[in-house]
C-alpha distance (Angstrom), angle and dihedral (degrees) to the residues before:
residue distance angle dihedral
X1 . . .
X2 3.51 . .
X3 4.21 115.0 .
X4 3.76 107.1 -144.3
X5 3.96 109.0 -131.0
X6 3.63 127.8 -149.5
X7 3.94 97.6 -98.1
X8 4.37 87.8 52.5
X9 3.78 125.5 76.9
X10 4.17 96.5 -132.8
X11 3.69 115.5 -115.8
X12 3.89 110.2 -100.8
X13 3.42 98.4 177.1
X14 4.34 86.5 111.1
X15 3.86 88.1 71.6
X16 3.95 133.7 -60.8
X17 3.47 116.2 -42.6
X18 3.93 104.4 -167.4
X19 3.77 127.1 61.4
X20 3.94 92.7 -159.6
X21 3.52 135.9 1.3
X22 4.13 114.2 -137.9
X23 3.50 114.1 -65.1
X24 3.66 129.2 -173.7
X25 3.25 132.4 -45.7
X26 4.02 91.1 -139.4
X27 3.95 127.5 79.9
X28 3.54 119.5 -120.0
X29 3.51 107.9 -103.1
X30 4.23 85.3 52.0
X31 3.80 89.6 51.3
X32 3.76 101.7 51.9
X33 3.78 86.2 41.1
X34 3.70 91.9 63.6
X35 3.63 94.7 47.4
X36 3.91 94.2 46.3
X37 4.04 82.2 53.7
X38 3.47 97.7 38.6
X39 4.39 82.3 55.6
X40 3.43 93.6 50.5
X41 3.59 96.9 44.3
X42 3.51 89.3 59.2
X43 3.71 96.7 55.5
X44 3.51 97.9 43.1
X45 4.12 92.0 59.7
X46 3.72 84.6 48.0
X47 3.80 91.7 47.5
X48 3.94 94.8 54.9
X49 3.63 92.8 49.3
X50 3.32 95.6 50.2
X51 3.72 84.8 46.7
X52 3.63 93.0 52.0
X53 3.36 92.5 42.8
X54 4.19 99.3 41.8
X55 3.95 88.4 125.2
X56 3.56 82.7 75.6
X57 3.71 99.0 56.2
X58 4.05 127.0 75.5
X59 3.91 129.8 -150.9
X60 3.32 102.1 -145.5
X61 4.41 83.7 -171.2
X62 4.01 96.9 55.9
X63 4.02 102.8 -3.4
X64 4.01 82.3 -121.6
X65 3.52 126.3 115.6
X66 3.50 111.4 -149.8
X67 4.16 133.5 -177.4
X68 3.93 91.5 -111.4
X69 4.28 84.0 45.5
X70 3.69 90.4 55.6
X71 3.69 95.0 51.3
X72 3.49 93.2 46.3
X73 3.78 86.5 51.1
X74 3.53 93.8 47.8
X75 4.29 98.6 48.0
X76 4.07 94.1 48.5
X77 3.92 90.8 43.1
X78 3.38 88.0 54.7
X79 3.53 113.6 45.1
X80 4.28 87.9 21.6
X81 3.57 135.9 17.6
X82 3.73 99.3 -104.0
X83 3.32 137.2 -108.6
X84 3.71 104.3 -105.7
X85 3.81 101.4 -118.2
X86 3.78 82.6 111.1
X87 3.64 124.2 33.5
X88 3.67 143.9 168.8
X89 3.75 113.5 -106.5
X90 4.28 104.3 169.1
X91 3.39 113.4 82.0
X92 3.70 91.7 -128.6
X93 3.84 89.2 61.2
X94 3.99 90.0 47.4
X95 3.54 89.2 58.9
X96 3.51 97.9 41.0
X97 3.76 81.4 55.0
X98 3.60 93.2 49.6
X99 3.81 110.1 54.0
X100 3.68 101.6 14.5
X101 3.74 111.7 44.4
X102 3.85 100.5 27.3
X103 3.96 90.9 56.9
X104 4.15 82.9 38.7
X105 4.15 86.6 53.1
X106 3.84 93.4 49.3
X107 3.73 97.0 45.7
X108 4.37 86.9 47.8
X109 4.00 82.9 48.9
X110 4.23 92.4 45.0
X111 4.26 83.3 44.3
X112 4.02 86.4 54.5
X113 3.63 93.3 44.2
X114 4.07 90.6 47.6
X115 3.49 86.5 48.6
X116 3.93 102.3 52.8
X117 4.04 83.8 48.4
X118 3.58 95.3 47.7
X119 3.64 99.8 46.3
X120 4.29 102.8 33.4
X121 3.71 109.4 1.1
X122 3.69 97.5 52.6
X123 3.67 95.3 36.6
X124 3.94 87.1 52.2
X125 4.22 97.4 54.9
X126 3.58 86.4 38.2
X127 3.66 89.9 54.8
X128 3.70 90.1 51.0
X129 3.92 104.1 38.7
X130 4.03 81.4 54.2
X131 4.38 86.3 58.0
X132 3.02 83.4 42.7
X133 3.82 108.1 60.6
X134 4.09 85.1 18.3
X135 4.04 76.9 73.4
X136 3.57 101.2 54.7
X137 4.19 95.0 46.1
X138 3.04 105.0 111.5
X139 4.30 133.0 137.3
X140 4.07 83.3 -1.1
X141 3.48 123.6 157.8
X142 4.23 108.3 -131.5
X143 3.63 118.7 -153.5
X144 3.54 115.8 -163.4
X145 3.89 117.1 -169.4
X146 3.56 116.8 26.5
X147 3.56 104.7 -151.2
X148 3.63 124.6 122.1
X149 3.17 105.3 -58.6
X150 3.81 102.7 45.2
X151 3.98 87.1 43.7
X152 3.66 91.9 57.6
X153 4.06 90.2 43.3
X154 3.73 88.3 49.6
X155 4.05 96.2 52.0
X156 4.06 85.7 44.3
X157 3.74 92.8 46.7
X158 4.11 86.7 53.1
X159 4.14 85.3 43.1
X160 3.94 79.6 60.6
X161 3.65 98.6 53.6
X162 3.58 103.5 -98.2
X163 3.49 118.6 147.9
X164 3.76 109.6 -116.5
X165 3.84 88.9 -151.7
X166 4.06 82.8 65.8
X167 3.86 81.5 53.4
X168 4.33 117.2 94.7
X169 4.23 112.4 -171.6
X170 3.87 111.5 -167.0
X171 4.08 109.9 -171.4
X172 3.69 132.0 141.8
X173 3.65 85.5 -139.5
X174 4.09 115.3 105.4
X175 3.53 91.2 -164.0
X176 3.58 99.4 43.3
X177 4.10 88.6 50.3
X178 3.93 92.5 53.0
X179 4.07 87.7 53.2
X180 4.08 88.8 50.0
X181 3.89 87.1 44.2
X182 4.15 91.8 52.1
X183 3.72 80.6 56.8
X184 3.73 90.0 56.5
X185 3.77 96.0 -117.6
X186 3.78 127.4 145.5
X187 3.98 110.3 -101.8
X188 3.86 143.0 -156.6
X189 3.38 129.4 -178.9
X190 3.82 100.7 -147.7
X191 3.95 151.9 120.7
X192 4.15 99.5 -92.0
X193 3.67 86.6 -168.4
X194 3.77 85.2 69.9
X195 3.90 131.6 86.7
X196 4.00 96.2 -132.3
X197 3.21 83.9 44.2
X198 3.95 95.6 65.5
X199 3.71 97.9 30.7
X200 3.79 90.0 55.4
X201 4.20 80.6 59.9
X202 4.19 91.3 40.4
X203 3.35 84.8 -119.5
X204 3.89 86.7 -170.6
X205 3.81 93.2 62.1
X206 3.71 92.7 50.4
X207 3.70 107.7 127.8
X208 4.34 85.6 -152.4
X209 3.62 129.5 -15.8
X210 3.87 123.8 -150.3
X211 4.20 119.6 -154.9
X212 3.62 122.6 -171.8
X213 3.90 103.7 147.8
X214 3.54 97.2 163.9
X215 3.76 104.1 -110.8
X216 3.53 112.5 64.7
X217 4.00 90.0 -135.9
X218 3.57 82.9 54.3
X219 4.08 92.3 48.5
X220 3.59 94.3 50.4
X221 3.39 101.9 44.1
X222 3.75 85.1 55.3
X223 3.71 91.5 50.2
X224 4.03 94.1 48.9
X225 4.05 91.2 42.8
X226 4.55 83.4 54.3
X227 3.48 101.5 41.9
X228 3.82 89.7 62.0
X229 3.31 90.9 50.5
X230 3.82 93.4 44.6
X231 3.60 115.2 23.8
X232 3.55 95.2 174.7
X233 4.17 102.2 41.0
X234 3.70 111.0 105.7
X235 3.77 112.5 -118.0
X236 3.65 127.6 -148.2
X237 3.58 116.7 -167.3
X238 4.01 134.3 173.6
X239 3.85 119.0 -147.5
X240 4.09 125.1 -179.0
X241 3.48 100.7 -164.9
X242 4.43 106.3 69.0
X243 3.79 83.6 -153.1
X244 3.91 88.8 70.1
X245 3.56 100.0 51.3
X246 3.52 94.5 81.2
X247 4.13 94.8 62.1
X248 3.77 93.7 37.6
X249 3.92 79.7 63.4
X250 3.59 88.1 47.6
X251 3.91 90.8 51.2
X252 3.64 89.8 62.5
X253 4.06 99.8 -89.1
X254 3.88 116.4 160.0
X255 3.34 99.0 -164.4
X256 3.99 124.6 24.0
X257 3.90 114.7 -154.4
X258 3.77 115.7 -164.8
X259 4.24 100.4 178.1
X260 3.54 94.3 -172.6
X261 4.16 95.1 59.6
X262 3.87 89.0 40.4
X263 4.15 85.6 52.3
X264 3.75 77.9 52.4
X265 3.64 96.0 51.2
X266 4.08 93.5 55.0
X267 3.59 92.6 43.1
X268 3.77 88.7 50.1
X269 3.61 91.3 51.9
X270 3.39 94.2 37.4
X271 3.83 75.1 73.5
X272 3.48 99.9 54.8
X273 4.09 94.8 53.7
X274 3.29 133.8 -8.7
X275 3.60 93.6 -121.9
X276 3.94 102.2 46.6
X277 3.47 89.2 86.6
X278 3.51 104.9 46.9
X279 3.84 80.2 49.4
X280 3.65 92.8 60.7
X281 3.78 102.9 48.0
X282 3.78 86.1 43.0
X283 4.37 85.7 60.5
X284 3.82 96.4 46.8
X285 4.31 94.5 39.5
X286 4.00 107.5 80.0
X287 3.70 79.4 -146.1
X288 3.71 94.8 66.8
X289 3.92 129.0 115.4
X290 3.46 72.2 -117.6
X291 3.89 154.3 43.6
X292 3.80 149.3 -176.3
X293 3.40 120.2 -132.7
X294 3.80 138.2 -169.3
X295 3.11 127.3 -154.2
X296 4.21 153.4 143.7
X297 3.38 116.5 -74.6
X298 4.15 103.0 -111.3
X299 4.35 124.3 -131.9
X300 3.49 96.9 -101.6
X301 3.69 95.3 46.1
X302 3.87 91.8 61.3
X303 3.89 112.3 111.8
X304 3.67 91.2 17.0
X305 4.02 113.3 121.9
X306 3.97 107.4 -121.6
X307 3.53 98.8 -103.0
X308 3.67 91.6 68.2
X309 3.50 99.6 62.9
X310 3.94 109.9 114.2
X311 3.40 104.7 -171.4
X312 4.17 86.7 89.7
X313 4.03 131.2 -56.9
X314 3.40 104.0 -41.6
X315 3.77 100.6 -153.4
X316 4.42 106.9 176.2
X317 3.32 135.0 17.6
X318 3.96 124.1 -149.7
X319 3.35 116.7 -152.2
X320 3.65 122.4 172.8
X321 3.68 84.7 -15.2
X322 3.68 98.1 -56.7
X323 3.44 120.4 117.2
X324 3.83 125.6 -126.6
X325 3.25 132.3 -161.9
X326 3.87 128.3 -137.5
X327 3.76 92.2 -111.1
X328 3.54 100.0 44.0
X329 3.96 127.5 110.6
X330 4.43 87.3 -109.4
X331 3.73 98.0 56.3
X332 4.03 92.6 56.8
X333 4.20 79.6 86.7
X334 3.41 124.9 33.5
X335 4.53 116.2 -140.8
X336 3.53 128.8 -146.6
X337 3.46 101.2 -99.9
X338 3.20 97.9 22.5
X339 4.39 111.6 134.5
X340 3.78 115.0 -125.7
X341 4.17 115.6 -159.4
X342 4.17 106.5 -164.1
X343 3.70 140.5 172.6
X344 3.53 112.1 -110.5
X345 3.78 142.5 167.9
X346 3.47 123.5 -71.7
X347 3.73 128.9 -144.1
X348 4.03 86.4 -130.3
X349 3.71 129.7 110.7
X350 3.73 118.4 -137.9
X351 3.59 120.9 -72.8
């Protein structure tokens, strides 16, 4: 499978692989506000001119041209092309007519049009794009933050094999979505904290879900807000502050990632041997001479101590979801069920 990289638009010919492109920054009520103004705007330049310039104009009803005539004028020469009960007759006022207000009357009409799409054509195939790919979620991995850390998980989670169409990214951040979408994931631009949020990403048939939001508040709050919308999703969530580890458990985190004490852990070993390190970058990088992997313990594997398995070195066992280690008493016999994490090889060359 080919891994988009960050100089290649990602081929998205296997289905659509966005659920919106970047909108604007403005809420609605601000948006259509500007327009109205913009509209009016518009017609009131046109309206003092033809004010100013009334001597120009003939009523063809009462030969008199009148404040309430020239704003009739004005509004139906504007959005229309008039009726012809008042006209312009100088040829100053023809002109005026003639390169000013027509271009003025098709950028009103293009401002209506924009409008309509804006506010109930665009909000219609929106509506049914989002069914649409809404339909095909299923087993996907969401991703919500897209700071360092999740970027970095994302790319190595493609290294892996995954496909990044089975991949959702919800940030606020424009820029962050367009790196996620170079990487061919699926995007939202959205508040993961929130409940539509989540459902709009069927949170609850996530096969994992990844948080880093960059405030641990933030991270939790985003963990406590999925896991009742998916008690059964596995949740990954990074914290850098140890003290918050404890209540991002409590919010229904799986795993809790601190990156600054596992930093300490390879400097620390780095200590011990100059190799250890190395060792354990090379076991979390899919690019490694080597990998861990995890998974169920197979049928002919039950009642078999640990040490037997062949598949790699199996290292832990976790049972119930208890970890045991290779040289404790529960590893001497393998149970259905049971989870098996092992060193295997990697696709990587040597560093």
């Amino acid at each position: 499978m080919r891994v988009p990289s960050h100089h290649s638009r990602p081929d998205r010919s296997r289905g659509v692989s966005h659920f919106l492109r970047r909108r604007s920054s403005l809420p609605a009520w601000a948006d259509l506000a500007w327009r109205v103004a913009l509209v009016f705007g518009l017609i009131s330049v046109v309206l003092a001119i033809h004010w100013i310039d009334r001597d120009g104009l003939k009523d063809n009803l009462d030969n008199h041209i009148s404040f309430v005539d020239v704003l009739y004028f004005t509004t139906v020469t504007v959005t229309t092309v008039g009726y012809g009960d008042i006209v312009p007759v100088s040829p100053q006022t023809r002109l005026f007519e003639t390169f000013i207000v027509t271009p003025i009357r098709l950028f009103v009409w293009l401002i209506f049009l924009g409008t309509a799409y804006s506010f109930f054509l665009r909000n219609t195939v929106y509506r049914w794009r989002m069914a649409r790919i809404q339909k095909a979620l299923e087993g996907h991995i969401v991703v919500a933050g897209f700071g360092t850390s999740n970027a970095e998980a994302v790319r190595e989670l493609i290294a892996r094999g995954n496909d990044p169409h089975r991949i959702v990214v919800i940030d606020c951040d424009e820029h962050a979505l367009e790196d996620a979408e170079e990487l061919g994931c699926n995007i939202l631009c959205g508040d993961a904290t929130r409940d539509r949020t989540l459902k709009d990403v069927r949170i609850d048939r996530a096969c994992s879900m990844i948080v880093s939001g960059g405030r641990d508040d933030t991270s939790i709050l985003i963990t406590l807000t999925a896991r009742h919308l998916a008690p059964g999703v596995p949740i990954s969530i990074v914290v850098r502050n140890e003290d918050n580890e404890l209540p991002a458990r409590q919010a229904g985190a799986t795993t809790v990632i601190n990156p600054v004490s596992f930093a300490g852990l390879l400097l620390a070993g780095s200590c011990s041997g100059q190799h250890i390190a190395d060792y354990m970058a090379d076991l979390a990088a899919a690019g490694g001479r080597v990998k861990l992997s995890e998974r169920v313990a197979a049928a002919n594997e039950v009642g078999l101590p640990l040490q037997a398995i062949r598949t790699g070195i199996a290292v832990r066992i976790y049972r119930d979801g208890r970890p045991i280690g290779f040289w404790e008493a529960g590893a001497q016999a393998v149970k259905a069920g049971d989870m098996i994490v092992e060193i295997v090889p990697g696709d990587g060359e040597t560093r």
